[in-house]
C-alpha positions as CSV (number, residue, x, y, z in Angstrom):
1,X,-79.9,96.1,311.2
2,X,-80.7,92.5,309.1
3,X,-79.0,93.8,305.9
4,X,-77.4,96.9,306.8
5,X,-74.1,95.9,308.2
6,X,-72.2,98.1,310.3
7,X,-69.5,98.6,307.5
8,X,-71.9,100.0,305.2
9,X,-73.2,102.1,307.5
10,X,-69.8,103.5,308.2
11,X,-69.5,103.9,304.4
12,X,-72.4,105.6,303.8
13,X,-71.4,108.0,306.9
14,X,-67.9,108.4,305.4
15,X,-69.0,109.0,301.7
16,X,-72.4,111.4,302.5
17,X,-71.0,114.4,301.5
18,X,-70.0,113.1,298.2
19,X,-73.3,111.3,297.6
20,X,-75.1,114.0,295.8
21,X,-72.2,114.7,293.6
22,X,-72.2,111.1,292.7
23,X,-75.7,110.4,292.7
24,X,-76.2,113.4,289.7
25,X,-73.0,112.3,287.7
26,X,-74.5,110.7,284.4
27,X,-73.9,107.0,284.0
28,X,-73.1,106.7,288.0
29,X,-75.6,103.9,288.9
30,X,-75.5,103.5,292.9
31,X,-78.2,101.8,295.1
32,X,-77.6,100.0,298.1
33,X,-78.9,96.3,297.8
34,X,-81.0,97.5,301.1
35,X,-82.7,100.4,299.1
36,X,-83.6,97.8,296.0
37,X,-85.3,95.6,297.9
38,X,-87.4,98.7,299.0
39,X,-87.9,99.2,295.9
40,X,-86.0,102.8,296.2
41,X,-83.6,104.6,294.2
42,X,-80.6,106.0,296.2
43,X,-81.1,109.4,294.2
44,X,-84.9,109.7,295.3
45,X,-84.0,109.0,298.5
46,X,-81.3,112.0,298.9
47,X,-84.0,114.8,297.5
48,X,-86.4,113.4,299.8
49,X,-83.9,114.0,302.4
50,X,-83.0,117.2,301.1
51,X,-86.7,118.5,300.6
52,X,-87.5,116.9,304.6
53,X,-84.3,119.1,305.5
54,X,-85.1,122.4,304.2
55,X,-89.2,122.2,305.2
56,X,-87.4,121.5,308.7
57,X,-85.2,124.4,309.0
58,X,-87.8,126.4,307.8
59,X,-90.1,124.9,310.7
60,X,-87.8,125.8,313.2
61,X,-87.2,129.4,312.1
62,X,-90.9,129.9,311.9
63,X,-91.3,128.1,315.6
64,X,-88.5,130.4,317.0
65,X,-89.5,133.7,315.7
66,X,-93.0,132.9,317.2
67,X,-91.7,131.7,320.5
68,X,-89.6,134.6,321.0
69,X,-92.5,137.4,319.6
70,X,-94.9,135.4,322.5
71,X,-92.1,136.1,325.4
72,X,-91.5,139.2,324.6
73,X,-95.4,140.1,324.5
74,X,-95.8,138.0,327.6
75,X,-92.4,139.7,330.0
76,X,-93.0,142.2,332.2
77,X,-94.7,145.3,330.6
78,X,-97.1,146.6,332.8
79,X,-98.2,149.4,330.7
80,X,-99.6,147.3,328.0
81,X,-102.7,145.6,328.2
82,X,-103.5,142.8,326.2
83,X,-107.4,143.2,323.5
84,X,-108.8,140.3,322.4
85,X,-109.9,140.6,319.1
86,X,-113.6,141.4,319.6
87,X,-112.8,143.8,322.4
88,X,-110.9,145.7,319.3
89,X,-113.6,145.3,316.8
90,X,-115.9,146.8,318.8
91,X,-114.1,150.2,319.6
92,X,-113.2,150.5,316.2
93,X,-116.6,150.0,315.0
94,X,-115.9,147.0,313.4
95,X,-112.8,148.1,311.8
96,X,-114.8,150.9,309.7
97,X,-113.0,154.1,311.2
98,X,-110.4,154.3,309.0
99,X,-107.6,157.0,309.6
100,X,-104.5,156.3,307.5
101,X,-103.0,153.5,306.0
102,X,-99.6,152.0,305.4
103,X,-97.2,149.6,304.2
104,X,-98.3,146.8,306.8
105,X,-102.3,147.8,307.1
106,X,-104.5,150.2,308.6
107,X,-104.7,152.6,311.5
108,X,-107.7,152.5,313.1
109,X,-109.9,155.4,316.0
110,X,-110.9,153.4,318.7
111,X,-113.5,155.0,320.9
112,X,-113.8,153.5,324.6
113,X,-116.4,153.8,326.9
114,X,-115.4,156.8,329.1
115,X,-114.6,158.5,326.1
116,X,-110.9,157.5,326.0
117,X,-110.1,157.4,322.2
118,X,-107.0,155.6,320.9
119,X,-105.3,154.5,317.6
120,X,-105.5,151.0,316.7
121,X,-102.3,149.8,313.8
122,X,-102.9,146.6,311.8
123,X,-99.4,145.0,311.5
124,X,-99.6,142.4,309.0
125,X,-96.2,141.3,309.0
126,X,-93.3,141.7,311.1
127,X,-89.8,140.5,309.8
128,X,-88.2,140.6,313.0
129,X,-87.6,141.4,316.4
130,X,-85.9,145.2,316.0
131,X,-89.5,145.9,314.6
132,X,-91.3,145.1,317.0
133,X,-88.8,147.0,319.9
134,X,-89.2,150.0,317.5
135,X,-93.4,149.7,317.1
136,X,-93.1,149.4,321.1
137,X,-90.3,152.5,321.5
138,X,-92.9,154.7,319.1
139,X,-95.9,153.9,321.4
């Protein structure tokens, strides 16, 4: 800490939820000698911080509705077997048998050796986790 002293650390800390109020009042001119000698404005630094927060949040909202959509596919459901991707391209013909569509996609005829046929729904998007329990209920 070479020029940040612990009392302006403790200021800063003390006065942070005031800073943007400050910092966007005309005429209020306020950058620590620390942030000058970056060569940084205090108010640049706060949006950058703000900016860096939100993309975060988002991050982890994104991370956790992932996490939680790969343990659910991945718990104990032992009627459900997992495609991969060319497995399902193949049975629908490369996607060309068609049989409705929807909101979300496409539902597809697959046709399996042994003559086992099957629907096959594109979901494109799914905004949470009661859609999925209700796609799963349906089957």
């Amino acid at each position: 800490m070479n020029n940040i002293t612990l009392f302006s650390v403790i200021t800063i800390m003390l006065l942070f939820p005031l800073t943007p109020v400050a910092l966007f009042m005309e005429g209020v001119k306020f950058t620590p000698t620390y942030l000058q000698a970056a060569g940084l404005k205090a108010k640049d630094v706060c949006i950058k911080a703000l900016v860096a927060g939100i993309c975060f949040h988002a991050y982890q909202q994104l991370a956790m509705t992932y996490t939680s959509l790969c343990s659910f596919l991945a718990g104990p459901l032992p009627f459900v077997r997992r495609f991969s991707y060319a497995e399902i391209k193949k049975v629908t013909g490369g996607f060309s048998s068609i049989i409705a569509t929807h909101s979300n996609g496409y539902v597809y005829k697959a046709q399996f050796r042994g003559g086992l046929v099957a629907v096959v729904k594109e979901v494109r998007i799914f905004n949470t986790k009661d859609a999925i329990n209700k796609e799963v209920q349906l089957l």
